[in-house]
Each structure stands twice: as structure tokens, then as C-alpha cells.
C-alpha positions in Angstrom: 9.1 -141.8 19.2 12.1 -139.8 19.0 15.4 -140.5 20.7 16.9 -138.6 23.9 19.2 -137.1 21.7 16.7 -135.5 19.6 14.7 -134.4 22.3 17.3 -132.9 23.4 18.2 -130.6 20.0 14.8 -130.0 19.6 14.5 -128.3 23.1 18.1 -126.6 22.5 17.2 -125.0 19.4 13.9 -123.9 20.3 15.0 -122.2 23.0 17.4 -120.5 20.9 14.5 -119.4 18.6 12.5 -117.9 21.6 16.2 -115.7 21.7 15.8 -114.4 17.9 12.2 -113.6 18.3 12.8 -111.5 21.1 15.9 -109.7 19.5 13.8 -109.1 16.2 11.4 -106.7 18.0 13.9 -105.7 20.5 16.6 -104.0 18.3 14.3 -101.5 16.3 12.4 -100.7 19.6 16.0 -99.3 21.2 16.8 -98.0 17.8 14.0 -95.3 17.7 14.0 -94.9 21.1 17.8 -93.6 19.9 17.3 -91.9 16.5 15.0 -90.2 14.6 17.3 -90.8 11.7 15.5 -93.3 9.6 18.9 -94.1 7.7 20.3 -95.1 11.4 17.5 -97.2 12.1 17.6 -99.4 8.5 21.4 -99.8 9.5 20.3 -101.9 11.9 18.5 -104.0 10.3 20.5 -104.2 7.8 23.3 -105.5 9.8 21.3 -108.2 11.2 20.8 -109.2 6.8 24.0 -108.9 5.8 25.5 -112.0 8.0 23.9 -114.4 6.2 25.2 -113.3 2.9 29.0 -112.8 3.7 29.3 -116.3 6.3 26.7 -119.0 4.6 29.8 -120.7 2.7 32.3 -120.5 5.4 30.0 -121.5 8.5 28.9 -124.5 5.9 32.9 -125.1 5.6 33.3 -124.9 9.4 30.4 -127.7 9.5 32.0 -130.2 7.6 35.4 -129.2 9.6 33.8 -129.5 13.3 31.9 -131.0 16.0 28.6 -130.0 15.0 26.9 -129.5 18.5 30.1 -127.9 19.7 29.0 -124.8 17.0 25.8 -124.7 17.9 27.3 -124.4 21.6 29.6 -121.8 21.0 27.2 -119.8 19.0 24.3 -119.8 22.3 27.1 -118.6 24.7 28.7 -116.4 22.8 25.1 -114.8 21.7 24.1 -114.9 25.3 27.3 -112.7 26.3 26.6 -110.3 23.4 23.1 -109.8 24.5 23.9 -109.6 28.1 26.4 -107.0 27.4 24.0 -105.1 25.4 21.5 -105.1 28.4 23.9 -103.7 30.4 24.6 -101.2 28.3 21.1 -100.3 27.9 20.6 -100.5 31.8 23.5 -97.7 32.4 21.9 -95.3 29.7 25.0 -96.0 27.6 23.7 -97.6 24.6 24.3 -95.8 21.5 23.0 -96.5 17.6 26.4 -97.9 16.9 26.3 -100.9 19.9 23.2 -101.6 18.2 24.4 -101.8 15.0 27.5 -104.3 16.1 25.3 -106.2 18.4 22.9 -107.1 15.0 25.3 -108.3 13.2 27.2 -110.3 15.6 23.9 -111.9 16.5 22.8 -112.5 13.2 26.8 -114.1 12.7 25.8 -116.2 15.6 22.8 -117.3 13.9 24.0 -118.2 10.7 26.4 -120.5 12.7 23.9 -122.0 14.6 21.4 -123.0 11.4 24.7 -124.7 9.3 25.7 -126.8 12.7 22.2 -128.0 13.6 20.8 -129.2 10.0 24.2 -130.8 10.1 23.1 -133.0 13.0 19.7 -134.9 12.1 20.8 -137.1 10.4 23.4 -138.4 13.2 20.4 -138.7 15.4 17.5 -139.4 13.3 17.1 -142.7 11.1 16.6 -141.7 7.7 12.5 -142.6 7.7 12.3 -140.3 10.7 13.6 -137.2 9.2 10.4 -136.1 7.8 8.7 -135.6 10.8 12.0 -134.6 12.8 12.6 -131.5 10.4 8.7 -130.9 10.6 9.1 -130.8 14.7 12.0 -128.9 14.6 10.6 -126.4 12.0 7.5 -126.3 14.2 8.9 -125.6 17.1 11.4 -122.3 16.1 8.6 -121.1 14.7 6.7 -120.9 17.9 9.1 -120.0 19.9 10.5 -117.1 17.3 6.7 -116.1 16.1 4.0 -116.4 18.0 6.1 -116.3 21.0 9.2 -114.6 20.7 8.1 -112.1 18.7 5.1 -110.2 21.0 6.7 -111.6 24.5 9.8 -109.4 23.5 7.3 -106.7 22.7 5.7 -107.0 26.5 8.7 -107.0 27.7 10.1 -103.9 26.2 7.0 -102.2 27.6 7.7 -103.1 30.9 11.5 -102.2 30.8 13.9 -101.4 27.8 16.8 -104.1 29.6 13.8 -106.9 29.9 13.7 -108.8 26.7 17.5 -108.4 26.3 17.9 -110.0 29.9 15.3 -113.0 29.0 17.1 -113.4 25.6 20.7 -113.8 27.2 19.5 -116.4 29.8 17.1 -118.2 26.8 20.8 -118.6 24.7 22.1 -119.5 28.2 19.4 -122.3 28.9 19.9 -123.3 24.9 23.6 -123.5 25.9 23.1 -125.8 28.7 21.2 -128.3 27.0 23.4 -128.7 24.5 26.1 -129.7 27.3 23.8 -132.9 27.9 23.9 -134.2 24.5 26.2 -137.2 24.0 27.7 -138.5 20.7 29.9 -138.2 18.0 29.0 -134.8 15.6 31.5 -134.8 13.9 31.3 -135.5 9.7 31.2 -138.5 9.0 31.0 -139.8 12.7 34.3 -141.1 14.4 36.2 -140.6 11.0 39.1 -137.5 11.2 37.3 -134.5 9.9 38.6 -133.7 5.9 42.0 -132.0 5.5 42.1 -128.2 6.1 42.3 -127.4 2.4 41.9 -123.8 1.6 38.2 -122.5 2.0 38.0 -121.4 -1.8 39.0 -125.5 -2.2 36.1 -126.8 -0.2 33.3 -124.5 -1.4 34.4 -125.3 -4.7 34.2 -129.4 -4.3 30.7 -128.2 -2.5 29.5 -126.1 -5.9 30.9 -129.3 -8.3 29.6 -131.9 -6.5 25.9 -129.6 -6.5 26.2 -129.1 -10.6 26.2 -132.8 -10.7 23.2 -133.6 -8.9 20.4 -132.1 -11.1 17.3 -132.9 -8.7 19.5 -131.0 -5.7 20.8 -128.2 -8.2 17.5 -127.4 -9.5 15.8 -127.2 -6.0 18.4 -124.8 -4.9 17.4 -122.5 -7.6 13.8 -123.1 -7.4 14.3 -122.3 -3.3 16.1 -119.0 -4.4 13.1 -117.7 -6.2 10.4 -118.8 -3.5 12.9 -117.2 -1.2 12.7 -113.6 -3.0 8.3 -114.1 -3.4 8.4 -114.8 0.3 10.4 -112.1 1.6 8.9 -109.6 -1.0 5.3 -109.9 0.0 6.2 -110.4 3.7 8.3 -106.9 3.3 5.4 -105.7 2.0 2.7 -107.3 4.4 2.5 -104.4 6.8 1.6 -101.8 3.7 -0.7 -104.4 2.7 -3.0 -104.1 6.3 -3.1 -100.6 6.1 -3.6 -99.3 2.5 -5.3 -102.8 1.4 -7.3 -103.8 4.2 -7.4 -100.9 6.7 -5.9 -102.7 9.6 -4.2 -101.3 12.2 -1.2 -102.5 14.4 -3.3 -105.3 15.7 -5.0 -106.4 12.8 -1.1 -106.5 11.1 0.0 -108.3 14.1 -3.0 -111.2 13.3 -2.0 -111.2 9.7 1.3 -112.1 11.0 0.5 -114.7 13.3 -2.0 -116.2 10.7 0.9 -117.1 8.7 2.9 -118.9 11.7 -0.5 -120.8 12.8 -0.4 -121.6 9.0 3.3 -122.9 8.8 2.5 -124.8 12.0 -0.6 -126.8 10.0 1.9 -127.2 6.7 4.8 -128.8 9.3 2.3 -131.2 10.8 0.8 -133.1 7.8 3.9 -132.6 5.5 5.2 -135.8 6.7 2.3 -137.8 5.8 2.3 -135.8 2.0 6.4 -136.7 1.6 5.2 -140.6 2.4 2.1 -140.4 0.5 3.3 -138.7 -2.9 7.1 -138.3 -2.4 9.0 -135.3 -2.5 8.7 -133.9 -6.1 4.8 -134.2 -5.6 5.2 -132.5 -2.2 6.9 -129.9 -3.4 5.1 -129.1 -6.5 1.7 -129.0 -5.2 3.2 -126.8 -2.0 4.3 -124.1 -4.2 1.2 -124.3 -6.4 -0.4 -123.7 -3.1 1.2 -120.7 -2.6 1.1 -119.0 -5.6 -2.8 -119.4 -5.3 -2.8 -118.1 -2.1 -0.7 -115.2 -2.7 -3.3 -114.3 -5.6 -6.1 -114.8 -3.0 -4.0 -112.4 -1.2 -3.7 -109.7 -3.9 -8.0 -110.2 -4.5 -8.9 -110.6 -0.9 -11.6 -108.4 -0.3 -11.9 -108.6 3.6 -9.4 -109.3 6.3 -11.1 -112.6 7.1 -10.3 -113.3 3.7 -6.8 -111.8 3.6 -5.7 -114.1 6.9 -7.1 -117.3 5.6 -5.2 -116.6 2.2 -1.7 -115.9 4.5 -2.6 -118.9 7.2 -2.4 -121.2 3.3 0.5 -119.4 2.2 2.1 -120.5 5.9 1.1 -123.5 5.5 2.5 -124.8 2.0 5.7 -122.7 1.9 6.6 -125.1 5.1 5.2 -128.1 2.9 8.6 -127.0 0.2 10.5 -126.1 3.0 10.3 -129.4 4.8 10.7 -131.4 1.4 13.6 -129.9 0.2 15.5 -130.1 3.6 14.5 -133.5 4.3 15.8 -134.6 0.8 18.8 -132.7 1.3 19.8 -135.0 4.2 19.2 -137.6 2.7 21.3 -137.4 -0.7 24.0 -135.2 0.3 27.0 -137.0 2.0 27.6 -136.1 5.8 31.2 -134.4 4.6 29.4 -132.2 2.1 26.2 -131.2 4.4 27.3 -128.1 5.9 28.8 -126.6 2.8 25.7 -127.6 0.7 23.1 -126.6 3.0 24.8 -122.8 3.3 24.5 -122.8 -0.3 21.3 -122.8 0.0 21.5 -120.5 2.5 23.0 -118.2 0.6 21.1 -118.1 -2.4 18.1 -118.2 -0.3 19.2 -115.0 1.4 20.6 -113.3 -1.2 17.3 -113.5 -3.5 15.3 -112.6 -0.6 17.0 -109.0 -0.4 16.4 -108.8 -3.7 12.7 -109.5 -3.3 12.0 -107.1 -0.5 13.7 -104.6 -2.7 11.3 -105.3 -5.9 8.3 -105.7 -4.0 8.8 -101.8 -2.5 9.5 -100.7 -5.5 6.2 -102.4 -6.7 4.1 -100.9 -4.5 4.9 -97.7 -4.6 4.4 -97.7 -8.8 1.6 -99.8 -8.7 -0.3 -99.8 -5.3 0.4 -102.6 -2.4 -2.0 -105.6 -4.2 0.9 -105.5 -7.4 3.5 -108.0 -5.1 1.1 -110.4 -4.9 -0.2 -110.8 -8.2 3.5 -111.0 -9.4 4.5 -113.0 -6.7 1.6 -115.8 -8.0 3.1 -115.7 -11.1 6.6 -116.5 -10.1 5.9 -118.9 -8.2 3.8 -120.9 -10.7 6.8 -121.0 -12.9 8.7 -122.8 -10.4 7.8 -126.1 -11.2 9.5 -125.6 -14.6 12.6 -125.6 -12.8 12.5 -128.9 -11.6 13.9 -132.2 -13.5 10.7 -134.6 -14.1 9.9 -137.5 -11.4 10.2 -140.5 -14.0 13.7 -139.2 -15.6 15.3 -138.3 -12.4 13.7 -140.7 -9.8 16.8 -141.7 -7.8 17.6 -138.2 -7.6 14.1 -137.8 -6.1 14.5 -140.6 -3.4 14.4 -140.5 0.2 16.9 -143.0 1.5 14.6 -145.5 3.9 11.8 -145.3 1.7 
């Protein structure tokens, strides 16, 4: 069983998930319902990218600077109030391509915040042989909430009234918000000691880089999480091409293909706790990403749509399997004054080779037809075990504190 406090961060930042779900159907819906202009429309979704590439390192400084629940806090309100103003712009006809535009990237500045404070704070609440499971309930849940339910109720919504989903995603920051105002303790780093001297930000991410290039287990995974980053955005960028030209699916056979991969990623959270126990984390990790590069080449040869979702529900399911592993060893090893800073590391390497995926898989299927991403993506990804330092020579660096 977990503790109050858990609970309690669990429910918060699902809630908060429900919020980006909604706005990541929301936002285009207004934008073409503004402009024809396709170059106005990618703007906006583009502003919502760019966030996590320009604030990962200083939101990670700011975590290893602050109370960690008090970001998270201030990152639900002032989201809600951005939203809120948004609906009612959108309610007085006065919305324009340009609100939409700054409200994207404020929100998706709000949301980098949010991910450095919370990662921040499982280990203050969570002994170290619960983390497994905690980072598998919390992955679990934002992707329910963001997915399978965000995601379409944001949709309804829209049908019913424009203003809708941006009303229900102010009051779900709000209610995210609120529930953070109930958890008690100490969040800072490194727990009732002062937080670390304000050296100068280039100063701090550079004792953040050092102290990474001297971990080799930690390093190596950070990499290795960069180039699953750029497979997984390139052949989700690509996934909608995919059900049309590939499988001749419409809307709702894309939308299934879609959720298939969320009911997947919920399966992969569930029993990766029992795998990290069972095998460890370089085990876990290697046989997750083995797992998806052979479902990403079941993809690419799927010859019916039956097929095609199974081969995405696997893919779902062992990308969480990495994800969960490398997170929950990250807690583990990296000291509560470095967490933030390392963990947006990641971040940003994660993002940055994602942009760069979505951009090679386009460019791959238009030369070479929308099955090419996924055959190249297999054959990334079974390179990425070469990346990472052996179990034997680098077994501490491979250890979950608490066994």
C-alpha cells in the first residue's frame, strides 16, 4: 500500500494530465476553426514543442533550488488561469491565431515545470523498493487521463461548444491545484537541509553534466533514451499516414490505433515492476527495447489492421517497460540535490531527438512510402543495447538501492 502522501501526488498529477489531453486536441481544433493557413496552424504546435527544449535545464535547476510541490502548484494555477483566459477569449469571439500561439507555449512552459518538480518528489514519499510500482502507477495513470481520456473527451467537448474543453481543462488544473494544497512535508532537496547556494545557472548545469559523464550506466541510458525518444516520435508522427495509405483506416480506425498503444503502455506499466524485481533493470530494459524494435517491424509488415493494433498495443507496452526502468533507476542513484537537473537532461535530449525524429520519419515517407519509418525505426532500436555498459562490469551502477 502506498502512503497518504502518494495518493495524494498520484491524484494531483493525474488530474493535471486529464488538462494536457484536453488541450492537445483543443488547440488545433480552434486553430483551423481560425486559419486556413497551414503555416499558422504548425505554429501552434510548434510552440507547445519548443518549451521543452529551451526550459528542461533551468526548470531541472529550479528543482534542486525549491520546494518541489510548491512548483508543481504554481505550475496547475498558473496553467488553469491561462486556460481560463483563453476560454474567455474564445467565448467573446476574440480569440485570434496569435492567443493561441502564446497560450501553447505558456502551457507547454507550465508543463515542463510540472514534470521536473513531480519526478523530483517520489523519492521523498516512496521507500526506495516501492518506486517501481509508484513510477508504474503514476505513468499509468497520466496516461489515462491524457490518452484514452483526455484526448477524445476534449474532442466531445469541442463538439458541443468551442469554450467546453478549455473550461473543464482550467477547473481540472484547478482541482490538480487543490490537492496539492493537502499534501504535507518537506520537498525540498535534500529534505530539511537549506536548498544549495544560488550559483549561477551555467554553474549548476554544469556540476549536473560532470557528475552525469561520471556515471557510465546513467550516461549511457541518457543516450540510449535519446534515440528511443526520436524512433518513438518518428513513427508516432507518422502513425496517422500509416492508417490511411497502409491500412486504409479512416479517422476512427486511426483513433483505435492510437488508443491501442495507451491500452498497451497501461499492460507494460503494470507488470514492469515484477520484470525490474525479477531480472533487474539492465535485463528490463534490454528486452523492452528488443520488444519494440520487433513490434515496430510487425508494424512496417502488418498486413491487416488487427495485426497493425496488436503490433502498436506491444510497442505501448515495452517502450513503458524502458521508460519505467530508467526512471526508477534514476531515483535511485542520482542524489536528491542533483535530481531535478539530471532528470531535465534527459528531458532535453529526449525532446530534442524526438523533433528530429518526426522530422526524418516525414521525410521518410514521402521518398519511400509510409511502411520505410518502421523498418528503420526496428533497426535503431536494436542497436540500442550496444549503448549500454555490460551488467557484470558495471553492476553497482545497475543497482536499485533496496534491492
Amino acid at each position: 500500500m502506498f502512503s497518504r502522501g502518494f495518493t495524494t501526488l498520484w491524484a494531483s498529477v493525474t488530474i493535471s494530465s486529464l488538462g494536457d489531453g484536453m488541450r492537445f486536441v483543443a488547440l488545433p481544433l480552434l486553430a483551423v476553426g481560425l486559419t486556413d493557413d497551414a503555416r499558422l496552424i504548425a505554429l501552434v504546435a510548434l510552440a507547445g514543442q519548443l518549451p521543452p527544449l529551451l526550459l528542461a535545464l533551468p526548470a531541472g535547476v529550479w528543482a534542486d533550488r525549491a520546494d518541489r510541490r510548491r512548483m508543481l502548484l504554481r505550475s496547475d494555477v498558473a496553467r488553469a488561469l491561462v486556460v481560463g483566459a483563453l476560454a474567455v477569449a474564445v467565448a467573446a469571439d476574440a480569440a485570434r491565431i496569435g492567443w493561441l500561439v502564446l497560450a501553447a507555449a505558456l502551457l507547454g512552459a507550465g508543463e515542463v515545470v510540472h514534470g521536473a518538480g513531480w519526478s523530483g518528489m517520489v523519492p521523498a514519499l516512496v521507500p526506495p523498493a516501492g518506486r517501481a510500482r509508484a513510477n508504474s502507477r503514476l505513468q499509468a495513470g497520466a496516461l489515462i487521463a491524457d490518452t484514452l481520456l483526455g484526448t477524445p473527451l476534449g474532442a466531445v467537448l469541442f463538439g458541443l461548444a468551442a469554450t467546453l474543453p478549455l473550461v473543464v481543462d482550467s477547473l481540472s488544473f484547478a482541482a490538480a491545484a487543490a490537492l496539492l494544497l493537502l499534501l504535507r512535508g518537506d520537498f525540498r532537496p535534500g529534505g530539511a537541509e537549506p536548498p544549495p547556494a544560488r550559483a549561477p545557472l551555467g554553474h549548476q548545469v554544469a556540476e549536473a553534466l560532470r557528475w552525469l559523464r561520471g556515471r557510465p550506466v546513467l550516461f549511457r541510458l541518457c543516450l540510449a533514451r535519446g534515440l528511443t525518444g526520436a524512433v518513438a516520435s518518428g513513427l508516432i508522427a507518422v502513425l496517422v499516414l500509416y492508417a490511411s495509405r497502409a491500412q486504409r483506416l479512416g479517422p476512427t480506425g486511426f483513433a483505435l490505433l492510437v488508443a491501442a498503444f495507451a491500452v498497451g503502455g497501461l499492460l507494460g506499466s503494470t507488470v514492469t515492476p515484477r520484470l525490474l524485481h525479477r531480472w533487474g533493470v539492465r535485463t528490463t530494459v534490454v528486452v523492452g527495447v528488443l520488444g519494440s524494435a520487433g513490434c515496430a517491424l510487425l508494424v512496417a509488415l502488418a498486413p491487416t489492421p488487427a495485426v497493425a493494433a496488436l503490433a502498436v498495443a506491444g510497442y505501448g507496452a515495452t517502450d513503458f517497460a524502458w521508460a519505467i526502468g530508467g526512471v526508477t533507476l534514476r531515483q535511485s542513484q542520482i542524489p536528491s540535490r542533483l535530481l531535478g537537473r539530471v532528470s531535465m537532461v534527459y528531458q532535453l535530449v529526449f525532446s530534442a531527438a524526438g523533433a528530429s525524429g518526426a522530422a526524418l520519419a516525414g521525410l521518410l515517407a514521402h521518398q519511400w512510402g509510409v511502411r520505410a519509418p518502421y523498418f528503420a525505426g526496428a533497426a535503431l532500436l536494436l542497436a540500442v543495447p550496444l549503448l549500454l555498459p555490460g551488467a557484470r562490469r558495471e553492476a553497482e551502477g545497475w543497482a536499485l538501492a533496496g534491492g
